[in-house]
C-alpha positions as a Markdown table, in Angstrom:
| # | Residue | x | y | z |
|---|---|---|---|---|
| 1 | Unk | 28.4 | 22.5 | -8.6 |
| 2 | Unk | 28.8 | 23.1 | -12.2 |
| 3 | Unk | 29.6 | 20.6 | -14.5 |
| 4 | Unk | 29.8 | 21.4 | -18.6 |
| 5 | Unk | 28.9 | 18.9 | -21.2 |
| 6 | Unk | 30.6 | 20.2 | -24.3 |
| 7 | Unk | 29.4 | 17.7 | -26.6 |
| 8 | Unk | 25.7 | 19.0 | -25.4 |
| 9 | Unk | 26.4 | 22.7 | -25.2 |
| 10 | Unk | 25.0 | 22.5 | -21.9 |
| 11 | Unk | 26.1 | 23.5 | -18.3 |
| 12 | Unk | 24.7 | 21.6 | -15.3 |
| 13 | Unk | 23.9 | 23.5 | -12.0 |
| 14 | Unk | 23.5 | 20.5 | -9.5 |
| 15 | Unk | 21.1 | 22.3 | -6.9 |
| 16 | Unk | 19.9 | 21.9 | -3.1 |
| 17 | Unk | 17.0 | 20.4 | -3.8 |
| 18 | Unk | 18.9 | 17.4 | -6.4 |
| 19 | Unk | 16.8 | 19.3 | -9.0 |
| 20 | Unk | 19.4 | 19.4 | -12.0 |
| 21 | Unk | 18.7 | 22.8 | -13.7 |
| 22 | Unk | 20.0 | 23.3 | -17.1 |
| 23 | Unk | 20.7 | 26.0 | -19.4 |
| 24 | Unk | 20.9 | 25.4 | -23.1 |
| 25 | Unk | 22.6 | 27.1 | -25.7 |
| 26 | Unk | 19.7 | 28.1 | -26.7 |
| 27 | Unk | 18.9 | 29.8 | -23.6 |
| 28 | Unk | 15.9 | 28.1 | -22.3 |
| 29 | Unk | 14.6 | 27.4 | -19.0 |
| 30 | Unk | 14.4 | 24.2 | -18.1 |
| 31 | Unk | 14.6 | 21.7 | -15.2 |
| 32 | Unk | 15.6 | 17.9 | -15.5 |
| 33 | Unk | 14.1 | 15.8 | -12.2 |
| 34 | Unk | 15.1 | 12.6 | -12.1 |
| 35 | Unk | 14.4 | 9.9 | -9.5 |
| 36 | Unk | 17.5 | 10.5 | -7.3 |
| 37 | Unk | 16.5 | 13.8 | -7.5 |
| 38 | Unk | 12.4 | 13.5 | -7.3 |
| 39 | Unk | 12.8 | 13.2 | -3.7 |
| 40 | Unk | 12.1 | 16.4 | -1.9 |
| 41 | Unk | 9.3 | 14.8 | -0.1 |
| 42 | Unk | 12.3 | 12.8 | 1.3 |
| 43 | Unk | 11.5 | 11.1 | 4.8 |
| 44 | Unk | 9.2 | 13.9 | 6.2 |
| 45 | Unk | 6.3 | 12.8 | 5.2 |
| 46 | Unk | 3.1 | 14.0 | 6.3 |
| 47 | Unk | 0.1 | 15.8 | 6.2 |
| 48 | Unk | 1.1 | 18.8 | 4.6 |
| 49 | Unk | 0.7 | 16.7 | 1.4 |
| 50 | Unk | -1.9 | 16.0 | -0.7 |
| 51 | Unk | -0.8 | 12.5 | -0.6 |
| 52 | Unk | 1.3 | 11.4 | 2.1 |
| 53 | Unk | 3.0 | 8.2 | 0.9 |
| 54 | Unk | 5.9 | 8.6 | -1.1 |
| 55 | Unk | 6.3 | 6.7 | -4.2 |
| 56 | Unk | 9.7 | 4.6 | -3.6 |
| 57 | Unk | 13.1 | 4.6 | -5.4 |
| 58 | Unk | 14.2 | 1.6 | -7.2 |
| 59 | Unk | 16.6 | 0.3 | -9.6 |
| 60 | Unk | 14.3 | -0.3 | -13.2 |
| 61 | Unk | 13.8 | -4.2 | -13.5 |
| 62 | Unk | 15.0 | -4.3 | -17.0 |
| 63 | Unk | 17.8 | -1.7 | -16.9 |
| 64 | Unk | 19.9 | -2.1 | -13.4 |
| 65 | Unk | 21.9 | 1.2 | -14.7 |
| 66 | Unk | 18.7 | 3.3 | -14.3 |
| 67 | Unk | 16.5 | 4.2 | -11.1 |
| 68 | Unk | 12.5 | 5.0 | -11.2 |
| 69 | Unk | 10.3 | 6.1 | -8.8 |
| 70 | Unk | 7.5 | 3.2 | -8.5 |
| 71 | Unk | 3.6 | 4.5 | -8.5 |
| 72 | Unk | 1.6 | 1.4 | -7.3 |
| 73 | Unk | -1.9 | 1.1 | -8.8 |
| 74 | Unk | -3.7 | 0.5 | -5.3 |
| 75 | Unk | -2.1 | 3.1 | -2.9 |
| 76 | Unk | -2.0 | 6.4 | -3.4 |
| 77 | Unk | 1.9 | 7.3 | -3.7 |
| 78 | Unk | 3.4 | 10.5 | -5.2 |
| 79 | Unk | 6.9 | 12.4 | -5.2 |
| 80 | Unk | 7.7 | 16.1 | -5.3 |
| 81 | Unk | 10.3 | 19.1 | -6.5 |
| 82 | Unk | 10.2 | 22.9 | -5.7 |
| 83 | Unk | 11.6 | 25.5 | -8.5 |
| 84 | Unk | 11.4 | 28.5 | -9.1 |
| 85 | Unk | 9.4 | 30.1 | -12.4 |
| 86 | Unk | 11.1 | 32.3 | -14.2 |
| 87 | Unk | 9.9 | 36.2 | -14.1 |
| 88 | Unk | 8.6 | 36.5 | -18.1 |
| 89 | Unk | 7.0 | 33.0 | -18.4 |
| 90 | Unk | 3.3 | 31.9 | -19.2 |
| 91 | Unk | 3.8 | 28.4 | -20.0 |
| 92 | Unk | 4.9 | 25.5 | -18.4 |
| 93 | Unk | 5.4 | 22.0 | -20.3 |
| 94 | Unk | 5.9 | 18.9 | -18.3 |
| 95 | Unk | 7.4 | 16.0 | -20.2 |
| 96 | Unk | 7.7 | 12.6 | -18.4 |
| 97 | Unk | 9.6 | 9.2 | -19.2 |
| 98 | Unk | 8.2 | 6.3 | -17.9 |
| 99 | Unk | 6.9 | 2.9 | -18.9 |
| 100 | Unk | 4.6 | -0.3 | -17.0 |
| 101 | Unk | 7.3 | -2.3 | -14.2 |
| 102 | Unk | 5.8 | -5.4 | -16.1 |
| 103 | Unk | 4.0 | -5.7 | -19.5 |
| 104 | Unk | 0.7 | -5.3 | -19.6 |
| 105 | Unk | -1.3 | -7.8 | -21.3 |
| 106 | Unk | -2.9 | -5.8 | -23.8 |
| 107 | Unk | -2.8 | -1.3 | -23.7 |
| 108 | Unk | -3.6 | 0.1 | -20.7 |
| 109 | Unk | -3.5 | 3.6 | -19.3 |
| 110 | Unk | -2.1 | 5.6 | -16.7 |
| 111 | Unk | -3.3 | 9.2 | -15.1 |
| 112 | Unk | -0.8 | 11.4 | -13.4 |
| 113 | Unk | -2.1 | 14.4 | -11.4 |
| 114 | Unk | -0.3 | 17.1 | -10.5 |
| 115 | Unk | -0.5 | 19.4 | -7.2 |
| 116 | Unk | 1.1 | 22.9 | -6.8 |
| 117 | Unk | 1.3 | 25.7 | -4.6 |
| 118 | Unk | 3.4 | 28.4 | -4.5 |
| 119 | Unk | 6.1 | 30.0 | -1.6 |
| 120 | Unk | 5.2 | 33.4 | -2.1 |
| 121 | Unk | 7.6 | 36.2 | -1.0 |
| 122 | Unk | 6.4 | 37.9 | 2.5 |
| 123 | Unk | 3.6 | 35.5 | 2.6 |
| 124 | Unk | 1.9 | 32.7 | 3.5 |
| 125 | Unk | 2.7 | 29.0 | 1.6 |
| 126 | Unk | 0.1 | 29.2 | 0.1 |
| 127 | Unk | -2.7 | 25.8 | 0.3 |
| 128 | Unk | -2.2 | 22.7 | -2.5 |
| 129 | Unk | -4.5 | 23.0 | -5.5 |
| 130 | Unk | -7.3 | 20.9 | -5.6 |
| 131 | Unk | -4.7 | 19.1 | -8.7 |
| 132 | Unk | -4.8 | 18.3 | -12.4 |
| 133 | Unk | -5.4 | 15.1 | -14.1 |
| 134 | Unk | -3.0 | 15.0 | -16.7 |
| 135 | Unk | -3.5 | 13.7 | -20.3 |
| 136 | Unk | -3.4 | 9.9 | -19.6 |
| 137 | Unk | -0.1 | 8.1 | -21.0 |
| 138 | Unk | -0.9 | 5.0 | -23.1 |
| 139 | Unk | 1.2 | 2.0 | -21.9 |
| 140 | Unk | 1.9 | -0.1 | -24.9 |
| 141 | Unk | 2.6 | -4.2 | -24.6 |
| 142 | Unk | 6.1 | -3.9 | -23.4 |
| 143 | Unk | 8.1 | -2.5 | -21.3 |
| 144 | Unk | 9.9 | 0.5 | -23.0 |
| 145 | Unk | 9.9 | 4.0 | -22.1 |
| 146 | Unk | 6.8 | 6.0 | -23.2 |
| 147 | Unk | 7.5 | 9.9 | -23.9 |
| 148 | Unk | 4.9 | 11.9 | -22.8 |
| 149 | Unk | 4.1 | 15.5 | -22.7 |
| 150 | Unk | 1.2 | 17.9 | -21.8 |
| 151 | Unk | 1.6 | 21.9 | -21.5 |
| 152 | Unk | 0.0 | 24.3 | -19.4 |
| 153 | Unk | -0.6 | 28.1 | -18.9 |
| 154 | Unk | 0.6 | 29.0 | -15.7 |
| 155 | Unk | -2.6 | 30.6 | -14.9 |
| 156 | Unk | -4.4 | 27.4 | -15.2 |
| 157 | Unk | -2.2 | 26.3 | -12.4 |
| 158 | Unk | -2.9 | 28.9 | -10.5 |
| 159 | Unk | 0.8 | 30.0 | -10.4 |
| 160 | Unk | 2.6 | 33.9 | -10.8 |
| 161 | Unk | 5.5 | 33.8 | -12.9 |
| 162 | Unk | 8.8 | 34.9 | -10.9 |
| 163 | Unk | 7.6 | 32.8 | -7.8 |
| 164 | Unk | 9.0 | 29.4 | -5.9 |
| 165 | Unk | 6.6 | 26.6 | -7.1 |
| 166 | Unk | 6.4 | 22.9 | -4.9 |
| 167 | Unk | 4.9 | 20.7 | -7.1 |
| 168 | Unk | 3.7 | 16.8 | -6.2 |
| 169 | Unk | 3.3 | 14.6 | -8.9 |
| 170 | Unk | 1.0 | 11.3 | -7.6 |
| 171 | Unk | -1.0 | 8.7 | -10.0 |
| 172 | Unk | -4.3 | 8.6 | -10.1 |
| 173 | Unk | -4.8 | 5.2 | -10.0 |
| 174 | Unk | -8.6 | 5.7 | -8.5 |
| 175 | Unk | -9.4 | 7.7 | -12.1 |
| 176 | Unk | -11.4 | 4.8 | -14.2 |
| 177 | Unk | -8.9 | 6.1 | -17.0 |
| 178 | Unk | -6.0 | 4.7 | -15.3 |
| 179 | Unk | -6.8 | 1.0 | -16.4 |
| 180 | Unk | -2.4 | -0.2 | -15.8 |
| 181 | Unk | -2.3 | -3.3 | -13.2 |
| 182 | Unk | 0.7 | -2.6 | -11.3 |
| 183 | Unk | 3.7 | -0.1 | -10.9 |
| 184 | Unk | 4.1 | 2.6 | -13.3 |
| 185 | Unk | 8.1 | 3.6 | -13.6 |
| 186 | Unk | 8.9 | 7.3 | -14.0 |
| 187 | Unk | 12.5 | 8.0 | -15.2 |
| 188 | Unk | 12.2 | 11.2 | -14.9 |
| 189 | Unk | 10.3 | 14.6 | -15.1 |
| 190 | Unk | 11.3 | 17.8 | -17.4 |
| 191 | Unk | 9.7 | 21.3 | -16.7 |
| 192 | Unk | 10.4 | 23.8 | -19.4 |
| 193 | Unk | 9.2 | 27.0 | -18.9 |
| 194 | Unk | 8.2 | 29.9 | -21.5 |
C-alpha cells in the first residue's frame, strides 16, 4: 500500500513484514520500524533466537497516543525486523527513540545489542552473530524521548550489501553499563543505509 505525504515529500510503502520503508526526496534508503511494526518475532518464538522472549507492546505511560516496545532490566527480552540492504551500500546507521517507563532517580544508562544474520540467496540462513553492544543511551531524570544514534560498516556486521538482513535488537541489561532500574521504552528504530 502506498500512501504519499506531500507535505514531507515522502511516499510510504507499508510492507509484509509492518516495516514502513520510505523513500525521500532525496533519494535515500531508509527504513522506519516502529513498535507495531517491530514485531516480526511475533508469536513464534523460539530457539532460533538469540533471545527468546519477546519484548512486549504497550501503550507509553505518559503518551496513550503512542505504543513502545518495553525492555525489562531483569529478563532478557528483545524484538526483530528483516530488510533487505541495498546493492551499493557500506554503511548502516541505526537511530533509536526511546526513554526510561519511569524516571530514574538520578542518570542512568542503557546498552542495546544488536544480532544479525543474513538470508542469503541459494543458501543457508546463515547462524546469528555473536551481537554488538551498542553505544550506551544516557537516560536523563525524566521521562522524554532520548535520540540516539550509532553507525556501522556493514562489514563490521558481518553483512554483504544487496542481501536480506534479520536483525534482533535486545537490551543488555546483564552489561554493568546498563545501570536503568526498570523498562526502557523504544518508540521506534530507523536504519538508513549508504
Amino acid at each position: 500500500m502506498l500512501h504519499y505525504l506531500p507535505a514531507y515529500g515522502q511516499i510510504n510503502l507499508y510492507c509484509p513484514n509492518h516495516a514502513e520503508e520510505i523513500a525521500s526526496v532525496a533519494n535515500t534508503d531508509y527504513y522506519l520500524f516502529t513498535p507495531s511494526g517491530l514485531d516480526v518475532i511475533g508469536d513464534d518464538i523460539g530457539a532460533d533466537w538469540t533471545v527468546a522472549g519477546i519484548a512486549p507492546a504497550a501503550v507509553d505511560a505518559s503518551n496513550n497516543g503512542l505504543t513502545v516496545r518495553l525492555f525489562d532490566d531483569t529478563t532478557a527480552e528483545g524484538t526483530g525486523f528483516i530488510l533487505e540492504s541495498p546493492s551499493n551500500s557500506t554503511n548502516m546507521l541505526l537511530e533509536l527513540r526511546s526513554r526510561a517507563q519511569t524516571a530514574p532517580g538520578g542518570a542512568q544508562t542503557v546498552v542495546p545489542r544488536l544480532y544479525v544474520r543474513e538470508i542469503p540467496n541459494n543458501a543457508a540462513v546463515e547462524s546469528w552473530s555473536s551481537g554488538i553492544d551498542l553505544t550506551g543511551i544516557s537516560i536523563p531524570t525524566n521521562t522524554y524521548f532520548q535520540y540516539s544514534s550509532q553507525s556501522f560498516s556493514l562489514a563490521s556486521l558481518d553483512m554483504t550489501a544487496g542481501r536480506i538482513s534479520q536483525f534482533e535488537l535486545v537490551r543488555n541489561a546483564a552489561s554493568a553499563s546498563d545501570t536503568l532500574v526498570g523498562d526502557w521504552a523504544l518508540l521506534s528504530a530507523r536504519i538508513t543505509f549508504s
